[in-house]
Residue frames as qw, qx, qy, qz and C-alpha x, y, z in Angstrom:
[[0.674, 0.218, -0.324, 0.627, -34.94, 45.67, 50.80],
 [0.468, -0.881, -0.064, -0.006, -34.21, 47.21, 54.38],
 [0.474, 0.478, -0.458, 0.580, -31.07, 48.82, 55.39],
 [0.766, -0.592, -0.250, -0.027, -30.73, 47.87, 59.17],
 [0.511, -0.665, 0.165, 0.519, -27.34, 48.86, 60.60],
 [0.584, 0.699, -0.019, 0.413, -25.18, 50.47, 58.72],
 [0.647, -0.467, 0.052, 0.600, -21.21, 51.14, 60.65],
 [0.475, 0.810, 0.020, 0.343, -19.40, 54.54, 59.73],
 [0.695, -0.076, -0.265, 0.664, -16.49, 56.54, 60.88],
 [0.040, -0.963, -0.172, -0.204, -16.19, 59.73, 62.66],
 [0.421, 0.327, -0.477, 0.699, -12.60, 61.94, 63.44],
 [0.210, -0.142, 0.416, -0.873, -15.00, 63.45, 66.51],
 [0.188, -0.304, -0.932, 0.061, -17.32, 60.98, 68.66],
 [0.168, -0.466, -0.597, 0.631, -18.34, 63.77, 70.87],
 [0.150, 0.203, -0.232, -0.939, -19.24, 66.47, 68.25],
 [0.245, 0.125, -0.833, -0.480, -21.21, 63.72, 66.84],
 [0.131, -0.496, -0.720, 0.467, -23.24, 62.77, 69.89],
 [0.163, 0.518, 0.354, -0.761, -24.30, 66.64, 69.95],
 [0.347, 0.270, -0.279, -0.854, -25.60, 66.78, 66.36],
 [0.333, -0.256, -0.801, -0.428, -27.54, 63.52, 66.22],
 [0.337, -0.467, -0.734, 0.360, -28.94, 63.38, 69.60],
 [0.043, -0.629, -0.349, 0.693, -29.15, 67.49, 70.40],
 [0.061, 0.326, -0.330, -0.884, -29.64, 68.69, 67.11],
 [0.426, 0.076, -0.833, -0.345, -31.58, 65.85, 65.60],
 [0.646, -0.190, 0.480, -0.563, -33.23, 64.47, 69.05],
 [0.816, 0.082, -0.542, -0.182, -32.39, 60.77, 67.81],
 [0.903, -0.422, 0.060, -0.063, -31.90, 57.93, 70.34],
 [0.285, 0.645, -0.700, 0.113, -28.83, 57.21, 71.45],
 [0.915, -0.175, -0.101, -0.350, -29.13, 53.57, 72.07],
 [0.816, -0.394, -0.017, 0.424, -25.32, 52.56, 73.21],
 [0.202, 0.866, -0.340, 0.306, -22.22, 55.24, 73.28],
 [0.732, -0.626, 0.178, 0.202, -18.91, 53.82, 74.64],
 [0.354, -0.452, 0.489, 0.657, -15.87, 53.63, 72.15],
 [0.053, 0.210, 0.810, 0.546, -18.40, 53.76, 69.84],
 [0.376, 0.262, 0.337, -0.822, -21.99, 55.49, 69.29],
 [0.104, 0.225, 0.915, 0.319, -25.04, 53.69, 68.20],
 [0.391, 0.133, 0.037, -0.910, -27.83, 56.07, 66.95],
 [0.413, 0.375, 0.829, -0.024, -31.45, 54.64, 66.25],
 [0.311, 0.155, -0.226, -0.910, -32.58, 56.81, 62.93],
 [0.665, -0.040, -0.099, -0.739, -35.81, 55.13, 62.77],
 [0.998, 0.046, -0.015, -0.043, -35.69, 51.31, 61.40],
 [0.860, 0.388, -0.198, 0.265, -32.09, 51.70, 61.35],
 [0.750, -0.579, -0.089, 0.309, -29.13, 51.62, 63.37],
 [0.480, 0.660, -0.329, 0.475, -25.77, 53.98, 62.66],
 [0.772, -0.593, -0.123, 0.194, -23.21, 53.56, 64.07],
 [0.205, 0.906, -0.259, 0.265, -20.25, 55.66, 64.28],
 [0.831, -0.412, 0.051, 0.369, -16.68, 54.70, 65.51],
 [0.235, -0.893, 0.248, 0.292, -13.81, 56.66, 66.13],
 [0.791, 0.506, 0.175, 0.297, -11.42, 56.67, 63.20],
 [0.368, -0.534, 0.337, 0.683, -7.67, 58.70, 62.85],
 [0.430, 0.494, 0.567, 0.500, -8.78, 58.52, 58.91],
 [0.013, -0.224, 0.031, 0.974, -8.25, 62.66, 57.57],
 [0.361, 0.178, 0.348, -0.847, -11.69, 63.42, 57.79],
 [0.054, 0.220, 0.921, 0.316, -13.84, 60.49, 56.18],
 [0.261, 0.316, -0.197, -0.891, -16.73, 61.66, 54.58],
 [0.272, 0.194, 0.935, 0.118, -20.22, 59.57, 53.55],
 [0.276, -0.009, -0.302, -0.912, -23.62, 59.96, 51.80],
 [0.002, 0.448, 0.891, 0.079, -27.21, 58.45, 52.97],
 [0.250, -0.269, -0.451, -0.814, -30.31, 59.22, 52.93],
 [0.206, 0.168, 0.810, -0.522, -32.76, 59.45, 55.64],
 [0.078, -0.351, -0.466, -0.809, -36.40, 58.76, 54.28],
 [0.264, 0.340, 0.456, -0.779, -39.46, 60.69, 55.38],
 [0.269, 0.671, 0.626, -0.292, -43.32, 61.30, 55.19],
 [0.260, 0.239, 0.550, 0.757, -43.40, 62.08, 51.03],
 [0.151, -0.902, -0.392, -0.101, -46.51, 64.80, 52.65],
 [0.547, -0.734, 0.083, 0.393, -43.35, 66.71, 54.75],
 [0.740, 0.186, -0.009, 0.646, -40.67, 67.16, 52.48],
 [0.067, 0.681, 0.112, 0.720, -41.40, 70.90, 52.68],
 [0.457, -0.786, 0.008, -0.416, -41.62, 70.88, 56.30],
 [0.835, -0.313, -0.004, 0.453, -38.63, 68.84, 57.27],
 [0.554, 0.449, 0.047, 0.700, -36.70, 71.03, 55.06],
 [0.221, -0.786, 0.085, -0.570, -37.81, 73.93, 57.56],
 [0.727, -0.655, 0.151, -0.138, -37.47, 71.87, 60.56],
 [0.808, -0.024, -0.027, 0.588, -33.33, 70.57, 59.48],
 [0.315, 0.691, 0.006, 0.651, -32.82, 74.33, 58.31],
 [0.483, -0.776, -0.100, -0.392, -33.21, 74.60, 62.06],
 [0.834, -0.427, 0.321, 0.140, -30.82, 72.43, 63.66],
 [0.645, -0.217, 0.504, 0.531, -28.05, 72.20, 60.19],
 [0.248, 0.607, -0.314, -0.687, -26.72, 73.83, 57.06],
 [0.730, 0.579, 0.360, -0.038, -28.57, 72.98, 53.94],
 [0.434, -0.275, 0.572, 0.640, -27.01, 72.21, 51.05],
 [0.613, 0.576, -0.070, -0.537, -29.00, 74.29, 47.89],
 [0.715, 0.261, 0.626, 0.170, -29.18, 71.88, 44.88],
 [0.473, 0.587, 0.290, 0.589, -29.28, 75.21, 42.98],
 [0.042, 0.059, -0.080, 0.994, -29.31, 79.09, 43.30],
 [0.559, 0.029, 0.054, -0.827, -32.71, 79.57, 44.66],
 [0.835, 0.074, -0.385, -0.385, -33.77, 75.73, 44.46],
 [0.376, -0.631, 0.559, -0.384, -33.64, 74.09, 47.47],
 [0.837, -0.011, 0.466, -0.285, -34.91, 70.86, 46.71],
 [0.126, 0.352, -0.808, -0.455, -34.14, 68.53, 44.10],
 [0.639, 0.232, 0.140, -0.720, -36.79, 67.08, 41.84],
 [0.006, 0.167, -0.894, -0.415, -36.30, 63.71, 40.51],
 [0.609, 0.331, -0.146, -0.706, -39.19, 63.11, 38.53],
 [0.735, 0.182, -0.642, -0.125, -38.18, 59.47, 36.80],
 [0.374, -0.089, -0.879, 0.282, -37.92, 57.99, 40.73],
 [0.412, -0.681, -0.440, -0.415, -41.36, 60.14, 41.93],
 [0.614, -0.580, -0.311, 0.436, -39.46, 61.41, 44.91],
 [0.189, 0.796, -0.025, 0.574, -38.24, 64.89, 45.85],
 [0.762, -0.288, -0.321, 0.484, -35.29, 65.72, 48.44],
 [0.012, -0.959, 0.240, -0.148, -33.04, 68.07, 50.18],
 [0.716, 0.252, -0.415, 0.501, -29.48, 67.87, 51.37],
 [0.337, -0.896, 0.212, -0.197, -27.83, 69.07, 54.53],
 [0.490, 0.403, -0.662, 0.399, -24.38, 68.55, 56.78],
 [0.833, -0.461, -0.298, -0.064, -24.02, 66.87, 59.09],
 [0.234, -0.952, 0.159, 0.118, -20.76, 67.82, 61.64],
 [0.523, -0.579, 0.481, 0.401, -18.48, 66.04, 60.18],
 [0.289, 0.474, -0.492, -0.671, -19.48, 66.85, 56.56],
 [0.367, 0.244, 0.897, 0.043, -21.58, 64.06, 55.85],
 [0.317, 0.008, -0.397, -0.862, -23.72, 64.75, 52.90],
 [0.165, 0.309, 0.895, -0.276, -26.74, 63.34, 54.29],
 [0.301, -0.243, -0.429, -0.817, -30.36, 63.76, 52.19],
 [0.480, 0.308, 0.454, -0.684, -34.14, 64.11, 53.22],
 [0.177, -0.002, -0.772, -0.610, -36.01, 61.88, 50.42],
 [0.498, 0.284, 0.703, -0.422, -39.70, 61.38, 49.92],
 [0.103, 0.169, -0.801, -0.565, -41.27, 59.06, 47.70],
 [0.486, -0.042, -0.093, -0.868, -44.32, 59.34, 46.45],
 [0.545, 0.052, -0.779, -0.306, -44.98, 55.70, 45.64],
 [0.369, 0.037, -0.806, 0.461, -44.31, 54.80, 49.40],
 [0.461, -0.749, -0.444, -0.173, -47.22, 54.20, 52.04],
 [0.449, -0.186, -0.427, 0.763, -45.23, 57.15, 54.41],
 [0.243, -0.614, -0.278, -0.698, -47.75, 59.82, 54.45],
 [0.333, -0.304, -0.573, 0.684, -47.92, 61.20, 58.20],
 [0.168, -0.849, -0.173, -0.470, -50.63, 64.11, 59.46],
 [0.630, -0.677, -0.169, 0.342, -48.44, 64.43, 62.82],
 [0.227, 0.969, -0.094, -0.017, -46.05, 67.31, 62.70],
 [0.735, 0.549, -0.333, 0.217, -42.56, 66.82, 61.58],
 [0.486, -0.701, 0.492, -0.173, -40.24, 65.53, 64.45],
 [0.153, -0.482, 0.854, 0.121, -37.14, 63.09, 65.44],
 [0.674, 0.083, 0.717, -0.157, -39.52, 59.98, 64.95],
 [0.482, 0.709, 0.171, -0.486, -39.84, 61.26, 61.31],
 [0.268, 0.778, -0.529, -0.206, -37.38, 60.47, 60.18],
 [0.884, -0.201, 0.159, -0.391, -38.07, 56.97, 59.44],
 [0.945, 0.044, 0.292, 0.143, -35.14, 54.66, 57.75],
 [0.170, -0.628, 0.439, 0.620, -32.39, 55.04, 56.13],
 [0.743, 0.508, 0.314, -0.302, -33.34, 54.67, 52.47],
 [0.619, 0.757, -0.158, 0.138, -29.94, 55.18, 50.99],
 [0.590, -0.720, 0.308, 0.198, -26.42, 54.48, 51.35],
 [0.409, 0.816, -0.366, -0.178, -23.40, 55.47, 49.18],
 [0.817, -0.408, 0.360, 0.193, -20.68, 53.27, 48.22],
 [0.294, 0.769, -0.449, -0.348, -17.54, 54.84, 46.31],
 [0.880, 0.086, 0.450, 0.127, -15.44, 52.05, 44.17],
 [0.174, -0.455, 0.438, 0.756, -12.70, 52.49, 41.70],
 [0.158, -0.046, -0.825, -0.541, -14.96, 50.23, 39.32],
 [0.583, 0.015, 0.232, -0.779, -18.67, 50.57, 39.41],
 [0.779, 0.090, -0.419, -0.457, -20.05, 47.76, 37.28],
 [0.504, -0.054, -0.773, 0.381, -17.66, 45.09, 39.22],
 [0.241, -0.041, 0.604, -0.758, -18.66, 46.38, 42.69],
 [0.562, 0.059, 0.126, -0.815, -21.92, 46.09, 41.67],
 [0.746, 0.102, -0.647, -0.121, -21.70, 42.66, 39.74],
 [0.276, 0.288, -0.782, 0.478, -19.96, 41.47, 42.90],
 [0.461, 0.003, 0.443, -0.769, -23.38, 42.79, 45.21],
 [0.749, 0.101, 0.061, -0.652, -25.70, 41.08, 42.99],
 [0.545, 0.256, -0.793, 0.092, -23.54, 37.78, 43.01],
 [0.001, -0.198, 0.758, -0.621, -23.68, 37.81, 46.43],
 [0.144, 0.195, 0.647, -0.723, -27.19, 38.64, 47.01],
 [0.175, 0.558, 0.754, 0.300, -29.36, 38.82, 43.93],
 [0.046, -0.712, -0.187, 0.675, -29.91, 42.90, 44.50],
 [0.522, 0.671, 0.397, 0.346, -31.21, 44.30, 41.23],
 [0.098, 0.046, 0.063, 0.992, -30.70, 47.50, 39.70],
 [0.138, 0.425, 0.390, -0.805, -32.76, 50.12, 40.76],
 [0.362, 0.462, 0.670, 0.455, -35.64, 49.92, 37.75],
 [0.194, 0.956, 0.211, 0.063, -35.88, 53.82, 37.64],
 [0.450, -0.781, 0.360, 0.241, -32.45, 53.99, 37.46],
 [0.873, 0.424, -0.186, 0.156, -30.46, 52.94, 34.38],
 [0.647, -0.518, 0.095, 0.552, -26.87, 52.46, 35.25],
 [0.254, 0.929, -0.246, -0.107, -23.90, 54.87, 34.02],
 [0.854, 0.355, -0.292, 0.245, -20.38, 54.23, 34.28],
 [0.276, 0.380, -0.442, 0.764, -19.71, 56.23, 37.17],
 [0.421, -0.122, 0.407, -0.801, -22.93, 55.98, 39.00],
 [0.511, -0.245, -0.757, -0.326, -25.75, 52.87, 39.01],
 [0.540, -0.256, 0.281, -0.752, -28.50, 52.57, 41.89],
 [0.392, 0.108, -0.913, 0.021, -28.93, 49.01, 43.29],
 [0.082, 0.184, 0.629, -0.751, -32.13, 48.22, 45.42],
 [0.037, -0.639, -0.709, -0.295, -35.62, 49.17, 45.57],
 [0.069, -0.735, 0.024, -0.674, -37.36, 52.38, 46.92],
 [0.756, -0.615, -0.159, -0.160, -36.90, 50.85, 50.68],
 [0.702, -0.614, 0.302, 0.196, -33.88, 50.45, 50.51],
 [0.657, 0.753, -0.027, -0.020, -31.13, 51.27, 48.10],
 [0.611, -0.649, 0.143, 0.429, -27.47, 51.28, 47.57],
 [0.386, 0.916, -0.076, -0.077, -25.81, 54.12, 45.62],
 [0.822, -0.192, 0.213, 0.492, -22.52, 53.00, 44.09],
 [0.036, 0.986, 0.024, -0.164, -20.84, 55.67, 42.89],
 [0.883, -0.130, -0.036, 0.449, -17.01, 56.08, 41.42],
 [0.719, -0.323, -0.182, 0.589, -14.12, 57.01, 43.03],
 [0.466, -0.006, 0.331, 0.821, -13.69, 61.20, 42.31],
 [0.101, -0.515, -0.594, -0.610, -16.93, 61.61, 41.70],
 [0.189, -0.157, 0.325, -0.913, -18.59, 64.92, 43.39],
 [0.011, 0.422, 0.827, -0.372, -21.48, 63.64, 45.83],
 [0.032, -0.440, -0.396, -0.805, -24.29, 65.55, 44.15],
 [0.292, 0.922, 0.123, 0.221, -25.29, 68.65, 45.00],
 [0.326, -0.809, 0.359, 0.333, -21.53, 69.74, 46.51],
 [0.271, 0.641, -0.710, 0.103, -17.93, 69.99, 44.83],
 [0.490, -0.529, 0.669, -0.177, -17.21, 67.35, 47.18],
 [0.609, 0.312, -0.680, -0.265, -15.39, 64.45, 45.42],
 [0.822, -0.479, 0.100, -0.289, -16.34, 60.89, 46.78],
 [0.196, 0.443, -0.848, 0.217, -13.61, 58.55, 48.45],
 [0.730, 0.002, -0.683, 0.003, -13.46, 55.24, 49.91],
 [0.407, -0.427, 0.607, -0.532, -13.72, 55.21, 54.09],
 [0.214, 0.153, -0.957, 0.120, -14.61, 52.18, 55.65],
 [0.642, -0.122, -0.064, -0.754, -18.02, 51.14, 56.05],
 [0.053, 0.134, 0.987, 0.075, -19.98, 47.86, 56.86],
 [0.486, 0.036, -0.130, -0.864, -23.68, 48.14, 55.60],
 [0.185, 0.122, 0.930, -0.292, -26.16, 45.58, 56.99],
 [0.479, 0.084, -0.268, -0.832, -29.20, 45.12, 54.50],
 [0.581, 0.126, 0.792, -0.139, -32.08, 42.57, 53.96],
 [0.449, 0.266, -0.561, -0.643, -33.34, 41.29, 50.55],
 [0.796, -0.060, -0.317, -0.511, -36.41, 39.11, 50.54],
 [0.897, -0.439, -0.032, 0.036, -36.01, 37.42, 53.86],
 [0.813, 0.179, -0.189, 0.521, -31.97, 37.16, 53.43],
 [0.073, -0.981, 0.084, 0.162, -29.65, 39.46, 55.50],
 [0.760, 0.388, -0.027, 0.520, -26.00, 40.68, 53.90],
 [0.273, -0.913, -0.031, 0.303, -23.46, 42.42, 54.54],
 [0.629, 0.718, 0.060, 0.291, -21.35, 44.81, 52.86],
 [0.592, -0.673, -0.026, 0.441, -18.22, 46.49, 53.13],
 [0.464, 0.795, 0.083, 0.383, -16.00, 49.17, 52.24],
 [0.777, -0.402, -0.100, 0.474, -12.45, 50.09, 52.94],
 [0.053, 0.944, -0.148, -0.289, -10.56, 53.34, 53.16],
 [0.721, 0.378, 0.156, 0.560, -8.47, 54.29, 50.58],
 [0.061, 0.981, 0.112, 0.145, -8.19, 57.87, 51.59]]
């Protein structure tokens, strides 16, 4: 599973330009009432939105050798988000991967994930190209299990098998490519910050097939 475009909102195009492109040094690959970034294998795109500040969560992944040196080289360019007091990182053990968090300017909760399993090992030093796919991508819902029933009607997307679902949270996907459903209220983990509904469209493949997804503001 590949997440391949993925459409978000932003209250500030131009702010947005300077923190993917000058902060970040990603392509900008079309920018007119709209901005299309290239984060590695995947497109974002950002459009201009009156919504009071919309808010999202993904996940860029990287070279599972780097985590410790991206985490220096974002701490450079944006404000990390500690997972704890003194504990930058966050260790999930049961999916063999290990992350950080940071903002992004318009409060995105955006993560750094590497995973062991994956063939992303890199001996070049940590830069824009690193940052290779998006590997995650939230999606809030008043009703997790339906949303999710609804995805894997569509499309045949398991659950994540190192992931049991909850009732407020379930992982859908593989380690290439995942989508975090999440519900409606719930704090985006590691911040206070409760999640809400914006408007998305999320462009994925699953074993040759492409889908697409959506989500609509409720905010």
């Amino acid at each position: 599973m590949r997440l391949t475009e993925v459409h978000l909102q932003s209250n500030d195009l131009d702010a947005t330009l300077d923190f993917y492109r000058g902060q970040l040094g990603l392509a900008v690959v079309e920018s007119k009432d709209h901005m299309v970034i290239r984060a590695g294998e995947t497109l974002l795109r950002f459009e201009e939105t009156r919504d009071p500040d919309p808010v999202y969560h993904f996940a860029f992944e990287i070279p599972h050798n780097q985590v410790e040196e991206a985490f220096e080289w974002i701490g450079d360019r944006a404000e990390i988000i500690p997972v704890q007091p003194g504990a930058p990182f966050a260790e999930f053990t049961s999916w063999d991967a290990r992350s950080f968090y940071f903002y992004d300017n318009n409060g995105n909760i955006l993560e750094c994930i590497g995973r062991f399993e994956q063939p992303t090992r890199s001996d070049h030093a940590f830069n824009p190209d690193s940052l290779l796919y998006l590997s995650e991508m939230g999606m809030v819902t008043a009703d997790v299990a339906k949303l999710y029933a609804e995805i894997h009607k569509a499309s045949g997307i398991p659950l994540f098998h190192k992931q049991p679902p909850l009732e407020n949270f379930c992982a859908a996907g593989e380690e290439s490519g995942l989508l975090i459903v999440v519900q409606n209220g719930k704090n985006w983990y590691p911040t206070g910050v409760p999640a809400r509904s914006f408007k998305s469209r999320i462009c994925c493949t699953y074993e040759g097939k492409e889908y697409v997804f959506s989500t609509e503001s409720n905010a």
